[in-house]
C-alpha positions as CSV (number, residue, x, y, z in Angstrom):
1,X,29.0,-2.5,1.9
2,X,31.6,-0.5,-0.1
3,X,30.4,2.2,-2.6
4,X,31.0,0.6,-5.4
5,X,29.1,-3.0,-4.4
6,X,26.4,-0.4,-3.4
7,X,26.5,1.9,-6.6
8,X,25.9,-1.7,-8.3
9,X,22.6,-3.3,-5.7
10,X,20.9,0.7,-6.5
11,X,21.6,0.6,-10.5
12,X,20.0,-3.4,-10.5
13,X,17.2,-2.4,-8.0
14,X,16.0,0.8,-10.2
15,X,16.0,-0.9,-12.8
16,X,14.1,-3.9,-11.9
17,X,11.5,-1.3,-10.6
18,X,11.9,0.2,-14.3
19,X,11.1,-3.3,-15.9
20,X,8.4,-3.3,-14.0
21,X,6.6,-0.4,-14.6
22,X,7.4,-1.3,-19.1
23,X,5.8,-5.1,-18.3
24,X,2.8,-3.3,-16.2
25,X,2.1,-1.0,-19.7
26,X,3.1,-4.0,-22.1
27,X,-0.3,-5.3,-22.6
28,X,-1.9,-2.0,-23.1
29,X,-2.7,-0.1,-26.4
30,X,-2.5,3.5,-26.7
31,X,-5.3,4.6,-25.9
32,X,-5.9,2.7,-22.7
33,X,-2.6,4.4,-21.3
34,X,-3.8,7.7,-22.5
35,X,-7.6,7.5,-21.7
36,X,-8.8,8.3,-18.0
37,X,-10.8,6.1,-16.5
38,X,-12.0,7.7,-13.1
39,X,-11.9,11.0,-12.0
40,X,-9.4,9.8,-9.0
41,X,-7.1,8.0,-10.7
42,X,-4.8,9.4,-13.2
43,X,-4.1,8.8,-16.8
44,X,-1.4,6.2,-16.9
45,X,0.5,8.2,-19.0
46,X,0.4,10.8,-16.5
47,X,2.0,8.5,-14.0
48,X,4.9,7.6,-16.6
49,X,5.8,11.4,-17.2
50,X,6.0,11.7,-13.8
51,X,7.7,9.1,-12.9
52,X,10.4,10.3,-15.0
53,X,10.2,13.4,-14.1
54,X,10.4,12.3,-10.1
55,X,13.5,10.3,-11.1
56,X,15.6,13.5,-13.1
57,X,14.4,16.2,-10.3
58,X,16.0,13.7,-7.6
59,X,19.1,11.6,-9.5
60,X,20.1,14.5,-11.4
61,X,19.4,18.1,-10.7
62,X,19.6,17.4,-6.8
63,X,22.6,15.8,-7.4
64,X,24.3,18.9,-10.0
65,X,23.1,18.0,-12.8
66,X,20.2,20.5,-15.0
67,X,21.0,19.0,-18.5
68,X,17.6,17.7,-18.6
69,X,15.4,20.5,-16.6
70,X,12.5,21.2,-17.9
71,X,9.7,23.7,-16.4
72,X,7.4,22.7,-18.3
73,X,7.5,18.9,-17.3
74,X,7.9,20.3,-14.0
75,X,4.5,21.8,-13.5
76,X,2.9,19.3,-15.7
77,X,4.1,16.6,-13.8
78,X,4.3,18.1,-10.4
79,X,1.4,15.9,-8.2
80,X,0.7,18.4,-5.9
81,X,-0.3,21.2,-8.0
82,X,-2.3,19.3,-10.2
83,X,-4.9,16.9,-8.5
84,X,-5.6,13.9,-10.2
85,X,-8.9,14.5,-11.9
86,X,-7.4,17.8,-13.3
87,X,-4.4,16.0,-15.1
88,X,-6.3,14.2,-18.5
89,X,-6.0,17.8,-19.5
90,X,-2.6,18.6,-19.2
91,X,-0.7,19.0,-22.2
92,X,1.0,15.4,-21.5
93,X,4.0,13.7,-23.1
94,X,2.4,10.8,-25.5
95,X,3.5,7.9,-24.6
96,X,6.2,7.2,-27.0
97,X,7.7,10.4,-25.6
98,X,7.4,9.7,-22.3
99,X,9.1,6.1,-22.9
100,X,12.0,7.9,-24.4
101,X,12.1,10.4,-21.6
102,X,12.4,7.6,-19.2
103,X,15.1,6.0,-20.9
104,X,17.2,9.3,-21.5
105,X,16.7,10.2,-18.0
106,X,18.2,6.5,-16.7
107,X,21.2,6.7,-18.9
108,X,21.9,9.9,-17.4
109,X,21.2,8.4,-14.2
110,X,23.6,5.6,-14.8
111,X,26.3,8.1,-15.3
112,X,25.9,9.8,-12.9
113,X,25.8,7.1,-10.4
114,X,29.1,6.5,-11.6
115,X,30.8,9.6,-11.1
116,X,28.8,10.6,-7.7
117,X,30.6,9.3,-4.5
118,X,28.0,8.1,-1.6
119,X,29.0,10.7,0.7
120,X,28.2,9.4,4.2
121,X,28.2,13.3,5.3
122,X,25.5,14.1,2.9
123,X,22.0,13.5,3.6
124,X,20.7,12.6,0.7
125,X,23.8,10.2,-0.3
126,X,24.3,8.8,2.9
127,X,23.4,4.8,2.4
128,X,21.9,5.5,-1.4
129,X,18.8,7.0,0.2
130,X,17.9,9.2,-2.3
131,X,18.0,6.5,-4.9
132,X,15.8,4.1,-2.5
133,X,13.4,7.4,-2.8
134,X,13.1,7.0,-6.3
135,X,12.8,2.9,-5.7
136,X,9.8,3.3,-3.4
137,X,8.3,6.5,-5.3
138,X,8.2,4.4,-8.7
139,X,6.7,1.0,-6.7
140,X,4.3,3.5,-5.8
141,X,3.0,4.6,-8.9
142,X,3.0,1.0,-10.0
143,X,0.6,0.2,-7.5
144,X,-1.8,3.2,-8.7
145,X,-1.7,2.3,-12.0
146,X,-3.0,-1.3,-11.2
147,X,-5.7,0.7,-9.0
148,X,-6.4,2.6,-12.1
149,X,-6.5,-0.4,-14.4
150,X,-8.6,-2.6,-11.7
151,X,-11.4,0.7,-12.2
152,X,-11.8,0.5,-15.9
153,X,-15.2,0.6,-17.3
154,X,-14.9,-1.4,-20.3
155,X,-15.1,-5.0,-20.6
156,X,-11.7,-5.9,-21.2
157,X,-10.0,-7.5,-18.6
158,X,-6.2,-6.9,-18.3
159,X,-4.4,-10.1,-19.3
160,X,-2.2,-10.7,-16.4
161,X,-5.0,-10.6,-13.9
162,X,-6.7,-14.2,-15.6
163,X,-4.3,-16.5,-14.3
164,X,-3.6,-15.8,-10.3
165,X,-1.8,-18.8,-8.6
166,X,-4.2,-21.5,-7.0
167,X,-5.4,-21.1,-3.3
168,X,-2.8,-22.8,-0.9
169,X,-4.3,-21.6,2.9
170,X,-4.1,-24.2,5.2
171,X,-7.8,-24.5,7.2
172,X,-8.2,-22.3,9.8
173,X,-10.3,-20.8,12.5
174,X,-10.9,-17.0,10.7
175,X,-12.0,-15.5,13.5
176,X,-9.3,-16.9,15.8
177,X,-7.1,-13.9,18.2
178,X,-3.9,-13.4,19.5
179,X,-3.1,-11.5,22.8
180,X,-0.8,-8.9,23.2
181,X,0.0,-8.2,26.7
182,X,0.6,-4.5,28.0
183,X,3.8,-2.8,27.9
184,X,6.2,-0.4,26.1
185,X,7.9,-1.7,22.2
186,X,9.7,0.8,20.0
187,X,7.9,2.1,17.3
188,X,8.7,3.5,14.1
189,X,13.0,3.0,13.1
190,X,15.7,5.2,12.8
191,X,17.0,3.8,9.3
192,X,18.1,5.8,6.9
193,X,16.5,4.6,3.7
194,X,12.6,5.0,4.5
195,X,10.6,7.8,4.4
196,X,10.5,10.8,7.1
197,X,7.2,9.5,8.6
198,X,8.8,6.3,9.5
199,X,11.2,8.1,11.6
200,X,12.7,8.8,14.6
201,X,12.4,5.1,16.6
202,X,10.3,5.8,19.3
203,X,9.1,4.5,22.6
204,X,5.4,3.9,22.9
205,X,3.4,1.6,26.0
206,X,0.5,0.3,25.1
207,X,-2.3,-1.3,27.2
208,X,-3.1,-5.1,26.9
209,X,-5.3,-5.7,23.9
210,X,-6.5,-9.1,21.5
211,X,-6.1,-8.4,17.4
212,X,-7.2,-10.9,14.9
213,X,-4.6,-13.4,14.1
214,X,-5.6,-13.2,10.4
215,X,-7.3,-10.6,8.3
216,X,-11.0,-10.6,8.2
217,X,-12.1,-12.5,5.6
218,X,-14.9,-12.3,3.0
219,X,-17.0,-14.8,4.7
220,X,-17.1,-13.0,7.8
221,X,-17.8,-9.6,5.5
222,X,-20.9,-12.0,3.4
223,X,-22.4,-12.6,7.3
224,X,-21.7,-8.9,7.8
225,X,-24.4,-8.4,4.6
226,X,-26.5,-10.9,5.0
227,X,-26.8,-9.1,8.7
228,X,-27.9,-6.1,6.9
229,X,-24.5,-4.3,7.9
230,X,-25.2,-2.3,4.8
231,X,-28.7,-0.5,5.9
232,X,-28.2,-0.4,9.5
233,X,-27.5,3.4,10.5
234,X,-26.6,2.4,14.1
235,X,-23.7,0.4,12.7
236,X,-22.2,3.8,11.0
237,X,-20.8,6.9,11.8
238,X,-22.8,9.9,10.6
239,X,-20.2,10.8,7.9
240,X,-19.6,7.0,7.2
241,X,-23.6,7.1,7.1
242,X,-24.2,9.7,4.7
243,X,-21.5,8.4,2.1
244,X,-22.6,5.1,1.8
245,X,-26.3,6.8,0.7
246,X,-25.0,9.3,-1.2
247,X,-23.2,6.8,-3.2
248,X,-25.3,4.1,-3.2
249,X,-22.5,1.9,-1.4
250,X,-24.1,-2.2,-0.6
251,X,-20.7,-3.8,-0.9
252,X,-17.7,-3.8,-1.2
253,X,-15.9,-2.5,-4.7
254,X,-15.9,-5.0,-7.0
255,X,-18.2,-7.8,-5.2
256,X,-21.6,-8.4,-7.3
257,X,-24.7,-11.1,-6.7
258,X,-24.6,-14.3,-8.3
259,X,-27.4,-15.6,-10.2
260,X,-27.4,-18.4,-7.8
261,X,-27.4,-15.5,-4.5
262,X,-23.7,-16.2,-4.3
263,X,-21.4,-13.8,-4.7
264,X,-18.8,-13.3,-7.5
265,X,-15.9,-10.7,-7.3
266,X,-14.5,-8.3,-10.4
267,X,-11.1,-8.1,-10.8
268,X,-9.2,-6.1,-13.3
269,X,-13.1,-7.2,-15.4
270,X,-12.5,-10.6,-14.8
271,X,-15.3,-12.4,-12.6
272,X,-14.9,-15.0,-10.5
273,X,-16.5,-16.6,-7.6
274,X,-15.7,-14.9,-4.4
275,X,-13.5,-17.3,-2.0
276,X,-14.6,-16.6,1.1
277,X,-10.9,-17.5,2.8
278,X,-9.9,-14.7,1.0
279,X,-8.9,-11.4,3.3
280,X,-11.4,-8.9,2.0
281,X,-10.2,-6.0,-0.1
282,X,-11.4,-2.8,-1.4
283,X,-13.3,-1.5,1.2
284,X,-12.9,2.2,2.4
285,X,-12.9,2.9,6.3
286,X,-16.0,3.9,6.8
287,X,-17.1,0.4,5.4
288,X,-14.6,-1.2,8.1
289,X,-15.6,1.0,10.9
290,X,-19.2,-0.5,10.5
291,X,-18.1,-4.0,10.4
292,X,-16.2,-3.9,13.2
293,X,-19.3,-2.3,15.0
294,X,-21.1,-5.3,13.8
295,X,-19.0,-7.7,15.0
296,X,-18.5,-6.0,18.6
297,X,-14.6,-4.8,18.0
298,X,-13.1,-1.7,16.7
299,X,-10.4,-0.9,14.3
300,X,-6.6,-1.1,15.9
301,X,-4.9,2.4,16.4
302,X,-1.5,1.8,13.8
303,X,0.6,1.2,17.5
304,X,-0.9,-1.8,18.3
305,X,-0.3,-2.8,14.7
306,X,3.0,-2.1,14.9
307,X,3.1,-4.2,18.2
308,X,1.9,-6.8,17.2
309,X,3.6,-6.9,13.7
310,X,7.2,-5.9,15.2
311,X,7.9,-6.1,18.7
312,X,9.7,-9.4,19.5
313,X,9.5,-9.9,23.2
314,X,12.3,-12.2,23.5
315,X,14.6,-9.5,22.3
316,X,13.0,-6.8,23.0
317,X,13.6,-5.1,20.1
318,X,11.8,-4.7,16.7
319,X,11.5,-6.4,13.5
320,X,12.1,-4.7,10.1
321,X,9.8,-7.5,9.0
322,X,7.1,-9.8,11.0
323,X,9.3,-13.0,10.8
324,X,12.4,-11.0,11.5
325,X,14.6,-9.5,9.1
326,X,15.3,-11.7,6.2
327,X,13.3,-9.8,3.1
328,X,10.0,-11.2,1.6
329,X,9.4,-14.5,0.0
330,X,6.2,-16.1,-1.6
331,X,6.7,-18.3,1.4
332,X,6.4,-15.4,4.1
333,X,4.2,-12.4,2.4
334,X,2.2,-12.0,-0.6
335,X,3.7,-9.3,-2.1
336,X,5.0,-8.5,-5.5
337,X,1.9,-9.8,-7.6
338,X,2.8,-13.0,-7.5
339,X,-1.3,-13.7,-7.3
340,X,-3.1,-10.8,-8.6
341,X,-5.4,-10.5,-5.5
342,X,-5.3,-11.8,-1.7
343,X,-4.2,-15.2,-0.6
344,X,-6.8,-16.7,1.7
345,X,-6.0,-17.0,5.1
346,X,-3.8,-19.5,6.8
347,X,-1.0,-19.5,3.2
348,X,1.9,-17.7,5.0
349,X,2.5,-19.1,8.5
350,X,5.8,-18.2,7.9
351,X,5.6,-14.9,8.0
352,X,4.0,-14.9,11.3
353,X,4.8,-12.4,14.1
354,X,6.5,-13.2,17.6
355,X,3.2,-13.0,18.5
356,X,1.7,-15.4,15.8
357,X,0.0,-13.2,14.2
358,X,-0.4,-13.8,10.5
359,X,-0.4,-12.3,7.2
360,X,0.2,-9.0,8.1
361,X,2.5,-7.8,5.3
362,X,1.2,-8.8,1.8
363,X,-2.6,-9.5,0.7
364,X,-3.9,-5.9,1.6
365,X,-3.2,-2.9,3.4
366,X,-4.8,-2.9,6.7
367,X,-7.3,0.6,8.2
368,X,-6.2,1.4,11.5
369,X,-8.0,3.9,13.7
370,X,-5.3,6.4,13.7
371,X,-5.4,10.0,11.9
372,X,-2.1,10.4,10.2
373,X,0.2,12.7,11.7
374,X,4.1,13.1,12.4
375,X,5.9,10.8,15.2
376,X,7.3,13.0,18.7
377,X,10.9,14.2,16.8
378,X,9.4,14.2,13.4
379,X,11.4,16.4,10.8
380,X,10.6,16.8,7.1
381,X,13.2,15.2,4.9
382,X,13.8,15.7,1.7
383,X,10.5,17.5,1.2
384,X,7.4,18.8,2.8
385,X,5.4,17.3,0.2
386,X,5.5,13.9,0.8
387,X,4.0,13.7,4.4
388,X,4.2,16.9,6.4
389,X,1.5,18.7,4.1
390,X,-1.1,15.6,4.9
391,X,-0.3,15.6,8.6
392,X,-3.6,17.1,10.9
393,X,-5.9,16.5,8.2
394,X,-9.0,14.1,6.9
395,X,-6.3,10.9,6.1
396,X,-6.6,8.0,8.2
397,X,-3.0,5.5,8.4
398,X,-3.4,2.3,6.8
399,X,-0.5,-0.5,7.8
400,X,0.9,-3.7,6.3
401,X,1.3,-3.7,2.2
402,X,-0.8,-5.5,-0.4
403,X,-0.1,-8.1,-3.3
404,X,0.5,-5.2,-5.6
405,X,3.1,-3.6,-3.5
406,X,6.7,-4.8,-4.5
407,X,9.6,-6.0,-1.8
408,X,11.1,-2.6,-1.5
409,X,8.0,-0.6,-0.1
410,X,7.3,-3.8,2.1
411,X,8.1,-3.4,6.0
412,X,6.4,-3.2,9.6
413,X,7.2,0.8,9.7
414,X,5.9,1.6,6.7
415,X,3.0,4.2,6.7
416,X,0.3,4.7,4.0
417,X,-3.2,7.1,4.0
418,X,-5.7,7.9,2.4
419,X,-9.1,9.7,3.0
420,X,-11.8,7.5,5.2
421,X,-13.9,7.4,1.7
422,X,-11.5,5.6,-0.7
423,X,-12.0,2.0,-1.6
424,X,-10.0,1.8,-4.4
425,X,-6.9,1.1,-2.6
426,X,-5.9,-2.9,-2.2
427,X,-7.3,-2.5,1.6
428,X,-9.1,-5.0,4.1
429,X,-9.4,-4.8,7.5
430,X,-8.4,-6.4,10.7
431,X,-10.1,-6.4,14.2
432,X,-8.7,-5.5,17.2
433,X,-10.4,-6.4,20.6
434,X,-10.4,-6.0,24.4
435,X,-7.8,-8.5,25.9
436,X,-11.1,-10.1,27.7
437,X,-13.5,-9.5,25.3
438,X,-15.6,-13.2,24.3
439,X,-15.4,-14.5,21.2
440,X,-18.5,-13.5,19.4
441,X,-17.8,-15.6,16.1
442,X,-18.2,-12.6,14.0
């Protein structure tokens, strides 16, 4: 692609991501963007600050230009300094401000995009990829702000959450697996537009091993607590044990008891009966290391979700995505919030794997076993802050993407975490299993 074909894709992909995050705040008074909700989420009008303030440090001052540098902004808005139940009281732009801080910022942006040749020698030009930084960093935020709305205590349910699309999943066996025979598959990728702890490309031999072909679903989760998965220590480890008393945990976030005994699920304060194709969602990993306890199998380490997601045998080689490496479509992956909440199971059998494995990018992010931490070859670019400074600690690697994650943070290589405790992330679980283990049905 030439520069200037290039300079044009960036300046229409940030600002789709901009419209997004305007049409995300539409429906929201003042106060709602101002007020914080939960001590672990912040103030949307935090995340709009900062999201302009991400955007000038990047697009502009990294790139020559300090017309709009601002220490002040700088340490109100800077996320690590300031953890997110600390940032309600932060002298924060109102929103008004903020909106007009966006807008200045991206039509100094847009000039500067103009003027600034893609220099393939410089890192941070090379192919856009500091601009796909920004991209990704404001999808990001978008996806936190709809974690922060879905945790709001009032009653008010946020209008674009009423009216998801119908179910479409064809019938299916939920519990049904898929083998994955031993051998080596490259993990990771070598492009040059995703973050550091995607890369290098590496080689990684795994043992054989079975993995769910479809998430687990919130009927098999409902067997899980009608089991008593909830109040059965043996089923939990001692840390995952002492959470789920100290905070009184007997389900998963949002899911509450029928009158009838059935169970209905909140969304964004909307209720609804809970389909039980549905992939299950919001539920932290200690909640998913129990299940799988319960149901005799054990969380996947993020290789053999990569395997399974990525390596094509016939080739060899990896996939940027599942089915190959045409980009998302509703047919493939539900992504984007095209549905405001998981599709049940069997919807997307075109976006299947080599190995058949199903709806592995879209619906929710996916726990895996694994502690987060750098790949052999790792290096920090552009910053330590994004991934090196989490590396060795608490975090545990979640895979896949969920239906609030848009098309540009969507891929196999793509790494989020988060501590074992947090639920409010748009996360399920799926099982992986001994290449010989029996079906058990759970």
């Amino acid at each position: 692609m030439d520069d200037t074909a290039l300079k044009e894709r960036i300046a229409r992909r940030l600002d789709a991501g901009r419209r997004e995050t305007f049409r995300l705040l539409a429906p929201l008074d003042d106060d709602a963007v101002h007020r914080q909700t939960d001590p672990i989420m912040s103030p949307l009008v935090w995340d709009l600050g900062h999201v302009g303030n991400y955007e000038e440090l990047w697009l502009l001052r990294k790139l020559g230009d300090d017309s709009f540098a601002d220490a002040r902004l700088d340490r109100i808005y800077d996320a690590f300094d300031n953890p997110r139940w600390t940032r309600a009281d932060l002298p924060l732009l109102p929103r008004a401000d903020a909106v007009e801080y966006l807008r200045d910022v991206r039509a100094a942006v847009r000039r500067r995009l103009r003027a600034t040749p893609l220099d393939p020698h410089a890192p941070l030009l090379a192919d856009g990829f500091v601009y796909a930084l920004v991209e990704q960093h404001e999808a990001q935020h978008q996806e936190t702000m709809l974690q922060a709305l879905d945790l709001r205590p009032d009653a008010q349910a946020y209008p674009r959450a009423t009216t998801p699309v119908g179910a479409t999943g064809r019938r299916v066996d939920d519990t049904e697996r898929v083998a994955v025979p031993a051998g080596p598959f490259t993990m990771g990728t070598d492009a040059t537009t995703v973050y550091d702890n995607e890369r290098p490309a590496h080689r990684v031999d795994l043992p054989a091993f079975a993995l769910d072909r479809y998430p687990v679903t919130c009927r098999r989760w409902a067997a899980f607590l009608t089991d008593g998965g909830y109040d059965r220590p043996e089923l939990w480890g001692e840390r995952g044990w002492a959470w789920r008393g100290e905070h009184d945990v007997t389900a998963p976030q949002g899911w509450i008891r029928g009158a009838n005994g059935g169970w209905l699920v909140r969304r964004f304060h909307a209720l609804s009966a809970l389909d039980p194709r549905e992939p299950v969602e919001h539920v932290s990993w200690f909640e998913a290391e129990a299940f799988a306890r319960w149901a005799g199998g054990r969380l996947p380490t993020e290789a053999e979700w990569e395997k399974a997601a990525a390596h094509d045998p016939a080739t060899g080689g990896s996939r940027t995505y599942p089915w190959g490496e045409a980009p998302p479509t509703p047919a493939r992956a539900n992504v984007a919030r095209t549905r405001w909440g998981p599709a049940p199971v069997g919807s997307h059998p075109a976006g299947a794997s080599a190995y058949g494995v199903e709806q592995l990018l879209g619906d929710g992010y996916e726990w895996t076993a694994s502690p987060f931490a750098g790949y052999p070859g790792y290096a920090t670019f552009p910053y330590p802050e994004y991934s090196e400074v989490f590396f060795g600690g608490d975090y545990r690697v979640l895979r896949g993407a969920s239906w609030a994650s848009r098309a540009c943070v969507t891929r196999n290589s793509y790494r989020n975490w988060d501590h074992p405790y947090r639920r409010q992330i748009f996360a399920g679980v799926r099982l992986a299993w001994a290449p010989d283990a029996p079906a058990s049905g759970r």
